[in-house]
C-alpha positions as CSV (number, residue, x, y, z in Angstrom):
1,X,0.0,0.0,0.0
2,X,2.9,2.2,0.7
3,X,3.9,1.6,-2.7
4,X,0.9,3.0,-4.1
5,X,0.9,6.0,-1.8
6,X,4.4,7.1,-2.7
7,X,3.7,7.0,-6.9
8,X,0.1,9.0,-6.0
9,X,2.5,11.7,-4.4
10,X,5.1,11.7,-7.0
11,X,1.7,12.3,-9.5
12,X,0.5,15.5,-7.0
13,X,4.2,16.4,-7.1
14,X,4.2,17.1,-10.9
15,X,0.9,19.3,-11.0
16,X,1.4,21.2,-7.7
17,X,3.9,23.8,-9.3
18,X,1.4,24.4,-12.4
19,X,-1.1,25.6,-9.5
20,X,1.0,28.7,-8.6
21,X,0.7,30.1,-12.0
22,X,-1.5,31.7,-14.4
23,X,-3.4,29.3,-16.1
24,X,-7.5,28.6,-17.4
25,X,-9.1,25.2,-16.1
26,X,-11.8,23.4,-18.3
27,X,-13.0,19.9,-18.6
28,X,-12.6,17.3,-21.2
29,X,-13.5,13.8,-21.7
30,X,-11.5,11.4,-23.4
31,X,-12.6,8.3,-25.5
32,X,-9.5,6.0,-27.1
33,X,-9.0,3.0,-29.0
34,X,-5.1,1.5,-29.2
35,X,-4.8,-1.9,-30.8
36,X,-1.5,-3.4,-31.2
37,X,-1.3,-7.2,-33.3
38,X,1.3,-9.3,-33.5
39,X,1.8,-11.4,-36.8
40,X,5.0,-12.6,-36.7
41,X,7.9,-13.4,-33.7
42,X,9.8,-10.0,-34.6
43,X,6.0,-7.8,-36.3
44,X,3.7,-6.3,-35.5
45,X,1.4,-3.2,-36.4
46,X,-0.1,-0.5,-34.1
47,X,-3.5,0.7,-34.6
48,X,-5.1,4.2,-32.5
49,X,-7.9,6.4,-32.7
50,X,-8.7,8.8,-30.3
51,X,-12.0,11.4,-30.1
52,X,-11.4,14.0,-27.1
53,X,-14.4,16.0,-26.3
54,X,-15.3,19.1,-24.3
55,X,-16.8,18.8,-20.9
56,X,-20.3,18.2,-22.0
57,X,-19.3,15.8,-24.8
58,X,-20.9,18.2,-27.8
59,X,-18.2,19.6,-29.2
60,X,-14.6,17.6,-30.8
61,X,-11.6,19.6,-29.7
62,X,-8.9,17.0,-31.3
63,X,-9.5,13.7,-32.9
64,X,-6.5,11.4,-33.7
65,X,-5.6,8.8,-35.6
66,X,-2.4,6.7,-35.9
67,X,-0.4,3.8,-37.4
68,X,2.7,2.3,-37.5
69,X,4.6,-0.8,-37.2
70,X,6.3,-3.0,-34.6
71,X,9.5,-4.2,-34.3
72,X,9.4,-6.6,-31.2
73,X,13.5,-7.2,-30.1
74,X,12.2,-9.1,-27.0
75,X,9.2,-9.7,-24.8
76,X,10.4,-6.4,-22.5
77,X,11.5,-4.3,-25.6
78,X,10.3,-2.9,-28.9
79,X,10.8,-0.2,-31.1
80,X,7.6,1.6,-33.3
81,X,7.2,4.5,-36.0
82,X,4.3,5.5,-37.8
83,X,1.8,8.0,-39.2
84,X,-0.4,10.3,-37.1
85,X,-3.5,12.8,-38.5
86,X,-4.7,14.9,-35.9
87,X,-7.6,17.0,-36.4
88,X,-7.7,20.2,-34.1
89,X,-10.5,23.1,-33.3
90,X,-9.8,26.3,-33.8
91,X,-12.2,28.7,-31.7
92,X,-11.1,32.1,-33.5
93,X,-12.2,30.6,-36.9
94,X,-14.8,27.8,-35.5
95,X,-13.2,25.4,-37.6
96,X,-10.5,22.6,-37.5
97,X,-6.9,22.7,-38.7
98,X,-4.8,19.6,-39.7
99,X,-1.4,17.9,-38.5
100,X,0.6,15.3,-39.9
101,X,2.9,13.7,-37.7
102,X,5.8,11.2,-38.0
103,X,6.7,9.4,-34.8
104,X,9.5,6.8,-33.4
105,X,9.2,5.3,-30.1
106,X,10.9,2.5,-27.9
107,X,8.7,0.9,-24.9
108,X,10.8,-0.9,-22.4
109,X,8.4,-3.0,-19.7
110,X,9.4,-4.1,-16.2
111,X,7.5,-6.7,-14.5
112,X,8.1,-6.7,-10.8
113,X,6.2,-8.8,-7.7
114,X,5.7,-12.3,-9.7
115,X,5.1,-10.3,-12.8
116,X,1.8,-9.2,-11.4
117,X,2.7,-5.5,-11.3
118,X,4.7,-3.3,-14.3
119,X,6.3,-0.4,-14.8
120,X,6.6,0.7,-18.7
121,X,8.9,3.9,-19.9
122,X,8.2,5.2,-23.3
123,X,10.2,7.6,-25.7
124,X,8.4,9.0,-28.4
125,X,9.9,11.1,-31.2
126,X,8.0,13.4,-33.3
127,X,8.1,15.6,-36.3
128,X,5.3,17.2,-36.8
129,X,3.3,19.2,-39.7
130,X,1.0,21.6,-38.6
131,X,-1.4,23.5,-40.7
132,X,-2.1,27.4,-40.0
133,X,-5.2,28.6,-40.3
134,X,-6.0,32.2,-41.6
135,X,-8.7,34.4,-43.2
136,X,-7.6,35.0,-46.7
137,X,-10.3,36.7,-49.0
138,X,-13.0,36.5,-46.5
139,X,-12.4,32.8,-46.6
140,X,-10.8,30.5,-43.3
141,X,-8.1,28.6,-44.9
142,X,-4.4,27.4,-44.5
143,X,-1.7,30.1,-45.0
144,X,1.2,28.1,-44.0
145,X,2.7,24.5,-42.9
146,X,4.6,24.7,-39.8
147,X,7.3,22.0,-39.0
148,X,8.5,21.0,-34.8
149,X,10.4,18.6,-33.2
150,X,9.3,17.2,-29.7
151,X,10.4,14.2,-28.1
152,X,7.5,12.5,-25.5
153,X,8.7,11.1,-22.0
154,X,6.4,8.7,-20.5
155,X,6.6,6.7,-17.2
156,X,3.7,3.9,-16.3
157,X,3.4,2.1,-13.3
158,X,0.5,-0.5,-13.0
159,X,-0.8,-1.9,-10.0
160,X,-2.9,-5.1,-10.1
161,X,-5.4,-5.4,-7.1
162,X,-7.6,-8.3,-7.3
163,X,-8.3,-11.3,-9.7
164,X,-12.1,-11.9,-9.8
165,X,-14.0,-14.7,-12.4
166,X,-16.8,-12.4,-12.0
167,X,-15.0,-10.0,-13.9
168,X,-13.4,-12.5,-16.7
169,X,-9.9,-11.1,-15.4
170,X,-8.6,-8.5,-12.9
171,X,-8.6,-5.1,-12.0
172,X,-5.4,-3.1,-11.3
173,X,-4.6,0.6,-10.6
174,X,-2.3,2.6,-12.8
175,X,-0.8,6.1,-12.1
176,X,1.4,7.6,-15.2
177,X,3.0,10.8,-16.2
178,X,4.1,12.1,-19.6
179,X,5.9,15.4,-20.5
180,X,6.5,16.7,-24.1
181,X,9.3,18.6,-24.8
182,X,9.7,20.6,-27.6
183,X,13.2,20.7,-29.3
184,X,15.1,23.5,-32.0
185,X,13.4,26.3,-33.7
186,X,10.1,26.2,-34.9
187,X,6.8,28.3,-35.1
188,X,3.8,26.7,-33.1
189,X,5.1,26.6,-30.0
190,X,8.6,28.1,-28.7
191,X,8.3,26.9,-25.4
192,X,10.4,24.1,-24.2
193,X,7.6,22.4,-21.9
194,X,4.9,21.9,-24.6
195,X,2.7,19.4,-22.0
196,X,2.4,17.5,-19.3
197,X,-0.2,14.7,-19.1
198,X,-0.6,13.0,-15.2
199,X,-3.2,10.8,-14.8
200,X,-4.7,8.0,-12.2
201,X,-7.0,5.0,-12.7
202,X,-8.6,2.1,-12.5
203,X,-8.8,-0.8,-15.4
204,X,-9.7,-4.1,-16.0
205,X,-7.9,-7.0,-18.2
206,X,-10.0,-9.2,-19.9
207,X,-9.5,-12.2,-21.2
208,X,-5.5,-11.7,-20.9
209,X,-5.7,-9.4,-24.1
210,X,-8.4,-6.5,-23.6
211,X,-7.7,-3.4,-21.5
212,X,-10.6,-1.7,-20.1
213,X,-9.4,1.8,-18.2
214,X,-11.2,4.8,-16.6
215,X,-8.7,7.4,-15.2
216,X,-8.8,11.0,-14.4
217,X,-6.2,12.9,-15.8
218,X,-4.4,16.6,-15.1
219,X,-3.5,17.7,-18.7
220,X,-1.6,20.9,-18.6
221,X,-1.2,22.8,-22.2
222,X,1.7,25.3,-22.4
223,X,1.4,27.7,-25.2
224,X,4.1,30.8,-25.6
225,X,1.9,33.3,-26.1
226,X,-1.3,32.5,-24.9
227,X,-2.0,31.6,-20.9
228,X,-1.7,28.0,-20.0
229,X,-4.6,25.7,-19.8
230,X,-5.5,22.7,-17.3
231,X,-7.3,20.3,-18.8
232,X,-9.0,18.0,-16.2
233,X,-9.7,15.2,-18.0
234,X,-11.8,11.8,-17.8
235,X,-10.4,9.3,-19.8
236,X,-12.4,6.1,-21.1
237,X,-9.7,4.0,-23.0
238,X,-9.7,0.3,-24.7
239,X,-6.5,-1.4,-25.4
240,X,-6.4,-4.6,-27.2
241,X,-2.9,-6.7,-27.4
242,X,-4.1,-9.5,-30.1
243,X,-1.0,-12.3,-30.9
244,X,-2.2,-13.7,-34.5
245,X,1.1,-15.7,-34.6
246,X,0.5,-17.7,-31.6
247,X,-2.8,-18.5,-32.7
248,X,-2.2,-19.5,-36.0
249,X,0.6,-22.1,-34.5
């Protein structure tokens, strides 16, 4: 239990300092889909789609999709890159603006305590594409493509609780942070802490391959020129791990 209370602090530690400044709070809710299948020993292909909503879930503030392919270098370790299209609303013009986005990423697992509980640390690389949106004629459209580097920083620790046949599986807690870092010169957002995304929740496995997870999570926005937004957040996420190979053999 101890365990669990020290990685809730280190989750309070991270948003505590974002309470002393200047910032605009609204809610959000959260619905995602991540599928990841394994065809081969060594393949593997990685499958997302996210729809995040406004507080009253009427309006799309981002939707997200993305792909890419697995490289799987051992049960603890693989490497990823892929395609992203995020779709983004734009209050001042009432209408949405597009990215494209190129990522890399390596995920390293630990299982600890019998292999019941793991901690996962991901680093994600992106270049991304982002669209600018301006009035030109009387008409909303995009003026200019903007290009940034940012690298992703994410640290996992899952928790699990209880194993119950009433529930097909068991239920864990996870806590997790993520910061995004932007990197060089670029023109959508100079500064250097672009994000931070803690969160804490409760989830389910299914059937050893189906992630059901409800969370809570502080999402802090740091733009350069505008004041900073807190996002807080309910997250309703699916995750399904699917291993074709081993069922084809």
């Amino acid at each position: 239990m101890k365990k669990y209370l020290y990685i809730i602090l280190i989750v309070l530690f991270w948003t505590k300092p974002i309470s002393s400044q200047n910032y605009k709070e609204h809610g959000a809710t959260w619905l995602a889909y991540t599928g990841q299948y394994k065809f081969s020993p060594k393949w593997g292909m990685h499958l997302e789609a996210q729809i995040r909503m406004d507080e009253i879930v009427r309006l799309s503030r981002q939707n997200l999709f993305r792909i890419g392919a697995i490289y799987y270098v051992n049960p603890k370790l693989n490497f990823a890159m892929g395609y992203g299209l995020i779709n983004t609303y734009n209050s001042t013009y009432a209408n949405y603006f597009s990215e494209s986005r190129i990522w890399e990423q390596t995920t390293y697992t630990i299982p600890w305590r019998e292999k019941k509980n793991v901690m996962t640390n991901r680093l994600r690389i992106e270049q991304r594409f982002v669209d600018h949106l301006a009035k030109v004629k009387n008409e909303v459209k995009t003026d200019v493509v903007n290009y940034q580097n940012r690298v992703r920083l994410l640290n996992r620790h899952t928790f699990s609780l209880v194993n119950s046949e009433a529930l097909h599986g068991s239920l864990y807690l996870f806590v997790q942070d993520e910061v995004f870092v932007n990197i060089g010169t670029n023109n959508i957002n100079k500064s250097v802490i672009d994000q931070n995304r803690a969160a804490i929740g409760f989830g389910i496995l299914y059937g050893g391959n189906t992630r059901f997870e409800l969370s809570y999570m502080n999402h802090f926005v740091n733009p350069y020129k505008s004041a900073a937004t807190m996002n807080h957040t309910v997250v309703f996420a699916i995750t399904h791990n699917l291993n074709f190979y081993q069922e084809k053999n």
